[in-house]
ChimeraX commands (.cxc) that place a marker at each C-alpha (Angstrom):
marker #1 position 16.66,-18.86,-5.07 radius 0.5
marker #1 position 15.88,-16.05,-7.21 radius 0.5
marker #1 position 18.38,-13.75,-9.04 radius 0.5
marker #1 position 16.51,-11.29,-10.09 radius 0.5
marker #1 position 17.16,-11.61,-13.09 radius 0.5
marker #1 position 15.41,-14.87,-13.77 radius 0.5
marker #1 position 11.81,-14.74,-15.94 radius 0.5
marker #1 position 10.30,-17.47,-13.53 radius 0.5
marker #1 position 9.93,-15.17,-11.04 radius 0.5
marker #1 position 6.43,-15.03,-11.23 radius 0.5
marker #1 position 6.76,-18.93,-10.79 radius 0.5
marker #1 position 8.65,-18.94,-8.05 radius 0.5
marker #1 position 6.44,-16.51,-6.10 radius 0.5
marker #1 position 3.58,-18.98,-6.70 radius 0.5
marker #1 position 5.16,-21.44,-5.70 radius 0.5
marker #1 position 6.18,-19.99,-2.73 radius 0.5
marker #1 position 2.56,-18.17,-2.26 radius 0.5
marker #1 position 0.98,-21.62,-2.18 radius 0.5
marker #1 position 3.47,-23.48,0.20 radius 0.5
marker #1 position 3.50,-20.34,3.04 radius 0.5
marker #1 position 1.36,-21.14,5.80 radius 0.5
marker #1 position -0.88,-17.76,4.98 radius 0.5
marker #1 position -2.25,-16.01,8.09 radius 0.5
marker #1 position -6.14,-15.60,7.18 radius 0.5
marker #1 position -5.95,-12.15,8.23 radius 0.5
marker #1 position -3.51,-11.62,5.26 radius 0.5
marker #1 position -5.30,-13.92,2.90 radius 0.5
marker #1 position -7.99,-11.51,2.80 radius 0.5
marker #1 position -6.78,-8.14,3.29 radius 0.5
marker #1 position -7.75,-5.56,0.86 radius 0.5
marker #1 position -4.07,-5.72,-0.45 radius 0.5
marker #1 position -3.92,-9.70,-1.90 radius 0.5
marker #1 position -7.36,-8.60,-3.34 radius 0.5
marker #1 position -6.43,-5.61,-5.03 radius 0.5
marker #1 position -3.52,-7.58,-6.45 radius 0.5
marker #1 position -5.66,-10.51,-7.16 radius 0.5
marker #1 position -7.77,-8.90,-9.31 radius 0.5
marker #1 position -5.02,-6.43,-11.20 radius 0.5
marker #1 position -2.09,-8.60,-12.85 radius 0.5
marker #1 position -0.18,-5.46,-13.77 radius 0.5
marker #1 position -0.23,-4.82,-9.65 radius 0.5
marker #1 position 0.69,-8.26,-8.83 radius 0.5
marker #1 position 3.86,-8.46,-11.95 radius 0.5
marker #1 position 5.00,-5.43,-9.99 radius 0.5
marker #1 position 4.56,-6.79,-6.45 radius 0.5
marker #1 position 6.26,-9.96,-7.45 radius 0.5
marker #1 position 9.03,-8.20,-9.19 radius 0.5
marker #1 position 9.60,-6.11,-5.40 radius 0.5
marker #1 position 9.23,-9.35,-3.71 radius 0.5
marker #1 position 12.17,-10.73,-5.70 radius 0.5
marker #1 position 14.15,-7.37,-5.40 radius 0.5
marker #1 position 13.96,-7.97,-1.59 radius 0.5
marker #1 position 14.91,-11.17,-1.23 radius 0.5
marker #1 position 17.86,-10.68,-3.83 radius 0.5
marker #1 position 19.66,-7.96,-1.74 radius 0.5
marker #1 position 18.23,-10.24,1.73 radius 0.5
marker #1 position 20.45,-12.79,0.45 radius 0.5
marker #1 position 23.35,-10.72,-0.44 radius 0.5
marker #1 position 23.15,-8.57,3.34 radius 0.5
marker #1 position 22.65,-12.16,4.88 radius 0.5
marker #1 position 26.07,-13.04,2.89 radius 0.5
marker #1 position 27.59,-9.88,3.53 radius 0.5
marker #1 position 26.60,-10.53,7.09 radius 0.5
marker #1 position 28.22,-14.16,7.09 radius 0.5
marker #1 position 31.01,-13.03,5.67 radius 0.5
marker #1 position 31.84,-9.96,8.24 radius 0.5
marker #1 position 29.97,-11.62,11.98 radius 0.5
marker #1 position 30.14,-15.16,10.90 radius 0.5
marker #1 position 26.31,-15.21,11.56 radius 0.5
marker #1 position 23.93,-16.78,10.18 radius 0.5
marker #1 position 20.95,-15.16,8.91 radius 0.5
marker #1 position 17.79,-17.14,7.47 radius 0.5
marker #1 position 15.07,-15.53,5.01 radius 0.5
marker #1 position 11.70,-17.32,5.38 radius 0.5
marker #1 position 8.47,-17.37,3.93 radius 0.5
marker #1 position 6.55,-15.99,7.03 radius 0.5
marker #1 position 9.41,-12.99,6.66 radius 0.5
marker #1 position 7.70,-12.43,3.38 radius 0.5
marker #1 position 4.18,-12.12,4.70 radius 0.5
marker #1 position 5.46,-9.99,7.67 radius 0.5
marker #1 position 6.62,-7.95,5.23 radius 0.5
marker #1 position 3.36,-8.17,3.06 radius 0.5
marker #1 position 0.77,-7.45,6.37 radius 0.5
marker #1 position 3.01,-4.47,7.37 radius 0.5
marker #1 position 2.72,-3.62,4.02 radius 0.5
marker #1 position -1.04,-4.04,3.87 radius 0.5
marker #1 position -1.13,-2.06,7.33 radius 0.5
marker #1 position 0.78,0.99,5.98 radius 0.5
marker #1 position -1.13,1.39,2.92 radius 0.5
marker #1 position -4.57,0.82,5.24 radius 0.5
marker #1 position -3.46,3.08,7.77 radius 0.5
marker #1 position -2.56,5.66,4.73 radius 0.5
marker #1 position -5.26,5.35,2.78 radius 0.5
marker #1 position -7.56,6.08,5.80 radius 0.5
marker #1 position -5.89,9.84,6.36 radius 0.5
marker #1 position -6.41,10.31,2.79 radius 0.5
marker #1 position -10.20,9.37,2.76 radius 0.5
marker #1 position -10.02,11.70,6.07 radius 0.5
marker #1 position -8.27,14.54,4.92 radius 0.5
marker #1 position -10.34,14.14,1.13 radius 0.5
marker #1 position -13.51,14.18,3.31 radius 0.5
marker #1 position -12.59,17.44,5.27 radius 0.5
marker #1 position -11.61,19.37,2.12 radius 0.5
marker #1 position -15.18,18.54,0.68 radius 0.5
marker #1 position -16.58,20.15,3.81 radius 0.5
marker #1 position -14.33,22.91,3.73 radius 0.5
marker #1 position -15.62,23.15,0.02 radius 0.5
marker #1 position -19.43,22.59,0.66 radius 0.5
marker #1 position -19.01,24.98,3.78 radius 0.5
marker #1 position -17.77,28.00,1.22 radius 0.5
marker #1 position -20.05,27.21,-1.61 radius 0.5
marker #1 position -23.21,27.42,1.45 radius 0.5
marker #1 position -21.59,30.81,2.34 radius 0.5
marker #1 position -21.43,32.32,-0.92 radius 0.5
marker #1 position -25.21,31.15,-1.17 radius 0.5
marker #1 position -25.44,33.30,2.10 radius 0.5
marker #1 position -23.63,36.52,0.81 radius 0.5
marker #1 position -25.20,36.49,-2.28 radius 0.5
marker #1 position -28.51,36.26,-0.35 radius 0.5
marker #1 position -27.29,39.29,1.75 radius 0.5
marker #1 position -26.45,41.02,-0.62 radius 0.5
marker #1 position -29.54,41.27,-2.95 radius 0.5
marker #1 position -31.34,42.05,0.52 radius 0.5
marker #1 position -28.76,44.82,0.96 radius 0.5
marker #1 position -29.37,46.28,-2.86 radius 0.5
marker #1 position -33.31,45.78,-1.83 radius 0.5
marker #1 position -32.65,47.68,1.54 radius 0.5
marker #1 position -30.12,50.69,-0.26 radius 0.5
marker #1 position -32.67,53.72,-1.53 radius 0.5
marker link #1:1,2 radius 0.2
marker link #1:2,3 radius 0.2
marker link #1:3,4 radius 0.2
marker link #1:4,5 radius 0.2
marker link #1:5,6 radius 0.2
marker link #1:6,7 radius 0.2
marker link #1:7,8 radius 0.2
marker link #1:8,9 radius 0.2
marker link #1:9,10 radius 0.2
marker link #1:10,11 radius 0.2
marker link #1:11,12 radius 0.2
marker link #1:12,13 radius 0.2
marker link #1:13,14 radius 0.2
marker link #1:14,15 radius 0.2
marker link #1:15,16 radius 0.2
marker link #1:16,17 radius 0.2
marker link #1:17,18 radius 0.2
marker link #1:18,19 radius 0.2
marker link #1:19,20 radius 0.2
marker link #1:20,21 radius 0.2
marker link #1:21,22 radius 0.2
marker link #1:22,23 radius 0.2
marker link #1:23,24 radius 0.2
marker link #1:24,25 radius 0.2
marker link #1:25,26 radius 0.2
marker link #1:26,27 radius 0.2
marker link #1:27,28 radius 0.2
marker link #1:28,29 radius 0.2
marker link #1:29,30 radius 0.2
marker link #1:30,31 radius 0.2
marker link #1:31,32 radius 0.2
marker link #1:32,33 radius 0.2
marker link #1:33,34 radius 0.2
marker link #1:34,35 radius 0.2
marker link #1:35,36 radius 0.2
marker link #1:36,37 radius 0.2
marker link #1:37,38 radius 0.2
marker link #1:38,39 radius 0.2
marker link #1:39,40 radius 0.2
marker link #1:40,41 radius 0.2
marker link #1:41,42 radius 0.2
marker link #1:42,43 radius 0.2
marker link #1:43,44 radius 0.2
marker link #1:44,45 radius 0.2
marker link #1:45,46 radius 0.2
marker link #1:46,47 radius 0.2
marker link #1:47,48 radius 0.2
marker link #1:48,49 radius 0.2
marker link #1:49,50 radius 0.2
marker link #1:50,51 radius 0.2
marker link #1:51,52 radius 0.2
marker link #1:52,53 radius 0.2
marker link #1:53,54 radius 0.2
marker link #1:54,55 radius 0.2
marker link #1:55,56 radius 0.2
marker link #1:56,57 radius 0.2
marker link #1:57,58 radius 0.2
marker link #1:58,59 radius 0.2
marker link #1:59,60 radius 0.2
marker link #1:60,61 radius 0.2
marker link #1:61,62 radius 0.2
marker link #1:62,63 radius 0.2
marker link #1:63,64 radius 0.2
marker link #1:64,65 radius 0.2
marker link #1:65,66 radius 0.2
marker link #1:66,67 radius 0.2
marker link #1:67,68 radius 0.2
marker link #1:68,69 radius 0.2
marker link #1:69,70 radius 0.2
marker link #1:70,71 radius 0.2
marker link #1:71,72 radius 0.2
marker link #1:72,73 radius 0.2
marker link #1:73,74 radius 0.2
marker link #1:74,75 radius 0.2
marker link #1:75,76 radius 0.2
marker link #1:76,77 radius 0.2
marker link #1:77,78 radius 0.2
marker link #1:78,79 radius 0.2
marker link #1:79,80 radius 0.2
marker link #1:80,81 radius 0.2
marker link #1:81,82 radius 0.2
marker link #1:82,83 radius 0.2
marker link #1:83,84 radius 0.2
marker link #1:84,85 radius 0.2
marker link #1:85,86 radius 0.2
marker link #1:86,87 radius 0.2
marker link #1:87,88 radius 0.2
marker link #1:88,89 radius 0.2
marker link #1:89,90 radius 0.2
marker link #1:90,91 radius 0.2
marker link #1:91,92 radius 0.2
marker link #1:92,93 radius 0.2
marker link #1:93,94 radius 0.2
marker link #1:94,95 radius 0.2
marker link #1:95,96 radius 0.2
marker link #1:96,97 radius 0.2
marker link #1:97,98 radius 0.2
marker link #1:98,99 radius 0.2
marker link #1:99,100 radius 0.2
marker link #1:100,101 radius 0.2
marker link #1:101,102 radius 0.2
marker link #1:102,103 radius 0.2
marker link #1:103,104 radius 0.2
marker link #1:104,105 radius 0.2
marker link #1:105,106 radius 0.2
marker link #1:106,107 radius 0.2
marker link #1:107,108 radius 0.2
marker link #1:108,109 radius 0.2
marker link #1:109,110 radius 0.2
marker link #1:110,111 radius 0.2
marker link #1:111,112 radius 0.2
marker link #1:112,113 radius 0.2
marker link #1:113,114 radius 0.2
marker link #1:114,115 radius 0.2
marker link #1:115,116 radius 0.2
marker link #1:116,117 radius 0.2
marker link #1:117,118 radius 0.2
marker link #1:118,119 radius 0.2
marker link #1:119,120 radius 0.2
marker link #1:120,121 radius 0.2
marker link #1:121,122 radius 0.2
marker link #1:122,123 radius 0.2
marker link #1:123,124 radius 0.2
marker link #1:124,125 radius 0.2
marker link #1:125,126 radius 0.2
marker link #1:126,127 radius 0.2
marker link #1:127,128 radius 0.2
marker link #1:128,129 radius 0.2
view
């Protein structure tokens, strides 16, 4: 259980990283990379994971407590959370690249038009007795 609080929460994470039946989809999406390769990334991501499942637990208490229900917080709730995650950011990242790429043609298109006036315009001066 983690209490947010608690400096093995890295540990913990680990732990529960390498006992979750990982989805190979997941295992190699762009997102575990990313945070492969940058610890700073992956302190943070670990620090959200145990943010979540702190305040999980305590609206699956809150939920016991009020409905008498039962509410369980898994590992394959964690890499839900993690794909849909990885799907966002994909899915945002995309319109970015898409809406970075039209502004450079919107760019390129006004710098070829300038090329075009300035062309007209010495033919103009040429032209003007």
């Amino acid at each position: 259980m983690f209490d947010g609080r608690s400096s093995k929460a890295s540990i913990g994470a680990a732990s529960f990283i390498s006992t979750a039946p990982i989805d190979q989809t997941l295992a190699q999406s762009s997102l575990l990379v990313q945070l492969a390769s940058d610890p700073l990334a992956l302190r943070h991501a670990v620090e959200v994971c145990v943010r979540i499942h702190t305040k999980a637990e305590d609206a699956s208490r809150e939920l016991l407590r009020e409905r008498g229900r039962h509410n369980y917080i898994t590992p394959a709730n964690y890499l839900q959370l993690l794909k849909l995650y990885a799907n966002i950011l994909e899915q945002q990242s995309n319109r970015t690249d898409a809406k970075r790429k039209r502004y450079a043609h919107g760019v390129q298109r006004i710098r070829d038009a300038e090329i075009v006036v300035s062309k007209l315009n010495e033919e103009l001066r040429v032209l003007t007795p």
